[in-house]
Steps between C-alpha positions, in 0.01 A plus 500: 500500500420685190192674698782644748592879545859569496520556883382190536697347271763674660454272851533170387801587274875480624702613235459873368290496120634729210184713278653564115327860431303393219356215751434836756257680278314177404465384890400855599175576287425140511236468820410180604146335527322407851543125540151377531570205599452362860814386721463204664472518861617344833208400785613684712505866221143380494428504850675855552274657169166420664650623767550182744815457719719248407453147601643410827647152499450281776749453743525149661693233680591154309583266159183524370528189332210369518268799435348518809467864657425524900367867603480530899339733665708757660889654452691197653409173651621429899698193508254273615255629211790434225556173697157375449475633142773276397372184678156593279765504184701175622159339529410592134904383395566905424786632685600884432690454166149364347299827590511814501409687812359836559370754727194651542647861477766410211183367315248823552768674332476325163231437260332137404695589147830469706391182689365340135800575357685249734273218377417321805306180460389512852415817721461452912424785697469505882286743678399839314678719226418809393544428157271398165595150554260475795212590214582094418375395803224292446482321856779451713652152571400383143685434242356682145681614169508763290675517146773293587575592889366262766412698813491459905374748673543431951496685763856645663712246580495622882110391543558182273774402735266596843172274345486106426244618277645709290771315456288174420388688234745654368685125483248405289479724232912532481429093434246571197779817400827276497289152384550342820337146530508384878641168477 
């Protein structure tokens, strides 16, 4: 505050301030030093200096509560899709208040920063995304980590649901994802 001009001063003030003359002549020929020091800064003020638009967060269905995110591919799943998504969930004891799920175009509109700073445990994606999480692919239908974020990368759930195949294996890596022992 002591670094403050008197308009600014001025702002944060609500009651008017009385100068005694002899104060007047003391304030006016006194000029105050650059402050050298550097402000702290929000993210997001750092972003915006080098020049970076601000980070998108990413929109999605769900609890969350147990950290995992599902990205689909597309705007919105036909009911049969979003049927068959949730039997893969209910099969893996996840309903929609454990996830959180997201589409393809909500997620091309955000950075990996954004989806990081949700701190998912466990990252699914079906079909293709247009986004720097697909540089994580390593193979799809396997089950690898990075940092702390296990990934699944499939195909769209519309060809998973067409091929015994596909579907085969995508059962069996959700079973090494969720620690599922056949019994």
């Amino acid at each position: 505050m002591e670094n403050m001009s008197i308009h600014e001063f001025g702002l944060i003030l609500d009651k008017e301030i009385y100068l005694l003359p002899e104060e007047a002549e003391q304030l006016l020929t006194k000029r105050p030093q650059p402050v050298l020091e550097e402000k702290p800064h929000s993210h997001q003020e750092e972003f915006e200096m080098e020049g970076l638009e601000e980070i998108q967060t990413l929109a999605f269905e769900g609890g969350f509560e147990k950290g995992i995110l599902v990205i689909y591919e597309g705007k919105s799943l036909e009911n049969s899709l979003s049927d068959y998504l949730f039997k893969i969930l209910g099969a893996v004891s996840c309903s929609l208040k454990d996830i959180a799920l997201a589409n393809s175009e909500d997620t091309e509109k955000t950075t990996m920063a954004s989806i990081t700073a949700l701190n998912p445990n466990k990252i699914i994606v079906f079909g293709k995304v247009r986004h720097e999480i697909m540089m994580s692919v390593k193979k799809t239908y396997e089950v690898h980590q990075e940092d702390e974020i296990e990934y699944l990368f499939a195909d769209d759930l519309k060809q998973i649901s067409e091929s015994l195949d596909l579907r085969k294996a995508l059962w069996k890596e959700l079973q090494v994802l969720f620690n599922i022992t056949k019994k």
